[in-house]
C-alpha positions in Angstrom: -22.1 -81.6 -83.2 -23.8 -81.2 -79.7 -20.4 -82.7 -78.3 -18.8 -79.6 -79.8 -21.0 -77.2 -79.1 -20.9 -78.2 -75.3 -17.1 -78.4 -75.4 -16.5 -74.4 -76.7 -19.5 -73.5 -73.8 -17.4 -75.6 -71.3 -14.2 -74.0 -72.2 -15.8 -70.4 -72.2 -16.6 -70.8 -69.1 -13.7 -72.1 -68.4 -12.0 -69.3 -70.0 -14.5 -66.8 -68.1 -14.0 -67.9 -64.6 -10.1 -68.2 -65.5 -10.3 -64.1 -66.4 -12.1 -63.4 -63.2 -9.8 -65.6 -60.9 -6.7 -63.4 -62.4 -8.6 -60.1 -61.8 -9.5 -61.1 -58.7 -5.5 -61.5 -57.7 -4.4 -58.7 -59.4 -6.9 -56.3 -57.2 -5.9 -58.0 -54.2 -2.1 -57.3 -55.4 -3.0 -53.6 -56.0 -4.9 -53.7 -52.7 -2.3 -54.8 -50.8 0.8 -53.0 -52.6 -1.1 -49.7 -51.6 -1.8 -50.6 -48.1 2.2 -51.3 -47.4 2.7 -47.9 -49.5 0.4 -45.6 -47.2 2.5 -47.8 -44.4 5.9 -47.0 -45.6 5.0 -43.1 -46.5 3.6 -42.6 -42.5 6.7 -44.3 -41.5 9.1 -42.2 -43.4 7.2 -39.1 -42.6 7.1 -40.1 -38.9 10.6 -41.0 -38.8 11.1 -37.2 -41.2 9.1 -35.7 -38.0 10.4 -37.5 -35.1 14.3 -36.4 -35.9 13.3 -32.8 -36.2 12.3 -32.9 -32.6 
């Protein structure tokens, strides 16, 4: 029964660092999707700006 009860804590952890791995990516992917956003809106708006001149 030990064997058991160390396999279901093994595998929660396994579980746990898993969920945190995958949260860990998907704020870098947010991070990173907002950073080429802000890029993309100065360069429209500079491009927007730099014609009117």
């Amino acid at each position: 029964m030990d064997a058991a009860a160390s396999f279901a804590e093994t595998s929660g952890e396994l579980t746990h660092s898993f969920r945190r791995r995958c949260q860990a990516m998907a704020k870098q992917q947010k991070t990173r999707f907002y950073i080429i956003s802000r890029c993309l809106n100065m360069l429209l708006c500079w491009h927007a700006h730099a014609v009117s001149d």
